[in-house]
N, C-alpha and C positions, 0 to 999 in steps of 0.2 A: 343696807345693814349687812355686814358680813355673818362670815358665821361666828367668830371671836363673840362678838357683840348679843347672839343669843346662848353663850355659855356664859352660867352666873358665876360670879366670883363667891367663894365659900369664905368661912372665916377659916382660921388655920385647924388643922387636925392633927392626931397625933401620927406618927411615921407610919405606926403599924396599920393606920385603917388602907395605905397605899396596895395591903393585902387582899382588900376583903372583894369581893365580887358583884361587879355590876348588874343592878335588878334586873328580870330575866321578863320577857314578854308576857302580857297577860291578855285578857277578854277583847281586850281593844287594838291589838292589836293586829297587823295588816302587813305583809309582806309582796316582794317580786322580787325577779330575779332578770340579772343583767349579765353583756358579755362585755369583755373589757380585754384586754393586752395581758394580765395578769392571770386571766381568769375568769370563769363563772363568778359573781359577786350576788347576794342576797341583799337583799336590801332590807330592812325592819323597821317600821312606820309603827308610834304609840300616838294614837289621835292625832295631831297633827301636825308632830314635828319628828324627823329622822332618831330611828332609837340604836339602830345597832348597823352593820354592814361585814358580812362574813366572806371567809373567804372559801371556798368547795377544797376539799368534802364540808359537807356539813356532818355533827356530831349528831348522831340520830335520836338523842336528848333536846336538842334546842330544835327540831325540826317541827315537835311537838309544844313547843314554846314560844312559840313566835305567831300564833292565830293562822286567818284565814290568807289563801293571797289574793290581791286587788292587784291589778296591774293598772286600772284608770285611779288610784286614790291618788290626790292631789300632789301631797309630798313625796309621794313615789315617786311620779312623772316627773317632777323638777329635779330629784337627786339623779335620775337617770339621765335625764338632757347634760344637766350641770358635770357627773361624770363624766358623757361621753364628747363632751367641749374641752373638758382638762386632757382627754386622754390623746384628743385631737391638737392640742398644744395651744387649743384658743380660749384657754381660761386658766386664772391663775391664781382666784381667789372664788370663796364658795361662796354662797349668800342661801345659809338653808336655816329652820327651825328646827333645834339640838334639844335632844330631852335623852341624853349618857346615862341616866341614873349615875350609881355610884357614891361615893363616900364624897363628905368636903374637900377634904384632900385630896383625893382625884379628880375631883370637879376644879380647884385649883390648879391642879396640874394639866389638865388636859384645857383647860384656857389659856393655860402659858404656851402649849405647843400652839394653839392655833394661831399663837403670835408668831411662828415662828415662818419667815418669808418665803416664796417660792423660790428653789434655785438655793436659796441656803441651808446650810447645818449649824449645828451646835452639839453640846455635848450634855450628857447627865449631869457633871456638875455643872455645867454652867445656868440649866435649867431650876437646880437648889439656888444659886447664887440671887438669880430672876424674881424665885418666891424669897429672898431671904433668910435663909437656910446655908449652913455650913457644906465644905464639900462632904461630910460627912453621912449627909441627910443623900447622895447621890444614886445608893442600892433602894431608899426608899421612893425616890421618882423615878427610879427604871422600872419597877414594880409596877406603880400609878401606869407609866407608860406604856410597859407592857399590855397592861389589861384595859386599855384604849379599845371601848368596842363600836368605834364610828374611827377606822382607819381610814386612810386618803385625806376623807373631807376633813378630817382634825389629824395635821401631819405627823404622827410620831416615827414615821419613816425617817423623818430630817434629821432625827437623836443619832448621835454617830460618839463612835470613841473618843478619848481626848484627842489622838494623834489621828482621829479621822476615820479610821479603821471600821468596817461597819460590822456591828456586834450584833444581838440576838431581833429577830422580827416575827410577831405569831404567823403571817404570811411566808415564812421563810427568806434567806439572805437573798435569795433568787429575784425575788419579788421586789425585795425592798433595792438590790439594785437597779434591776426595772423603773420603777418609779424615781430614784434620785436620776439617773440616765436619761428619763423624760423630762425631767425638769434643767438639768446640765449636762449634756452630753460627755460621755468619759472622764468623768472626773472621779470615780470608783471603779475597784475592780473586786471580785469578791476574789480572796485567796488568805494564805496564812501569813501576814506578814507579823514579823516579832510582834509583841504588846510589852507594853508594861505593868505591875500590878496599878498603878494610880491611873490606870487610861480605865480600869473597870468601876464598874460601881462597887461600893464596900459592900465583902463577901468573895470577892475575887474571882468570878465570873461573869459571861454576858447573861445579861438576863432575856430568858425566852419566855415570852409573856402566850396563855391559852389560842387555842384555834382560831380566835373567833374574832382577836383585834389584834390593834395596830402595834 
């Protein structure tokens, strides 16, 4: 089963829930903390499927939010293996149990990224077009996207500009070159090449989504 397959499909939502913020760690849950190419990575376990994945620093609010840590708890170990096989260039599809919280509409959204293949990109609107949705609906799935807080394993790294350009990443542009770089070698580079206002999502900016995802 991949991981697409343990994210549920929601019915449609309105744009604005694309705002609201992914439920935050409780009693049960269980964390560790991984190295990677990118960085320090936290990892966030809610009973028994993957909740969240941070990138350092950690926000000294969610440090207190995320439980106790377990470095033998089950889903931990696999996210960590699974990680360190992608990173290693010998995995290219995740196979973990996803529990993102969040709104429908990001539960929606963030199952369409995880459609989205190793090695490739796409853009914000192409990702409205995917749910059905006008290019219009496109500031509202960079939002959804932004606040992706199970980055890597659910890729919202692969969301790029219309003309390619790689716009805002709560890991920074750094990072999100990193990983598109691991999966295709130079075929990005970060710098200021022109844009246009329709390569953004509506509002006319990249959208930089919280600390804490993708």
């Amino acid at each position: 089963m991949s991981t697409h397959d343990t994210l549920a499909t929601a019915p449609d939502g309105a744009a604005d829930e694309a705002a609201a913020e992914p439920a935050r760690g409780d009693a049960s849950s269980a964390w560790t903390e991984v190295g990677s190419p990118i960085g320090p990575l936290r990892l966030v376990a809610r009973g028994e499927a993957l909740r969240a994945i941070g990138f350092s620093p950690w926000p000294p609010a969610e440090v207190e939010a995320v439980g106790e840590r377990d470095d033998d708890l089950p889903v931990l170990r696999r996210t960590a293996e699974q990680l360190a096989a992608y990173f290693a260039g010998d995995l290219r599809e995740f196979d973990l149990p996803l529990d993102p919280g969040g709104t429908p509409f990001q539960q929606r959204v963030w199952a369409e990224l995880a459609q989205i293949g190793y090695g490739t990109t796409t853009s914000y609107g192409e990702v409205a077009r995917r749910l059905g949705m006008t290019h219009a609906a496109s500031r509202a799935v960079g939002l959804a996207n932004g606040r992706n807080p199970i980055p890597v394993v659910v890729p919202c790294h692969r969301v790029v500009g219309a003309d390619g350009r790689l716009t805002g990443y709560a890991g920074g542009l750094e990072r999100k070159q990193l990983l598109l770089d691991l999966e295709r070698p130079g075929l990005f580079e970060v710098g200021p090449p022109p844009h246009r206002d329709s390569d953004l999502p509506e509002g006319g900016s990249p959208v930089e989504g919280p600390s804490t995802t993708g």
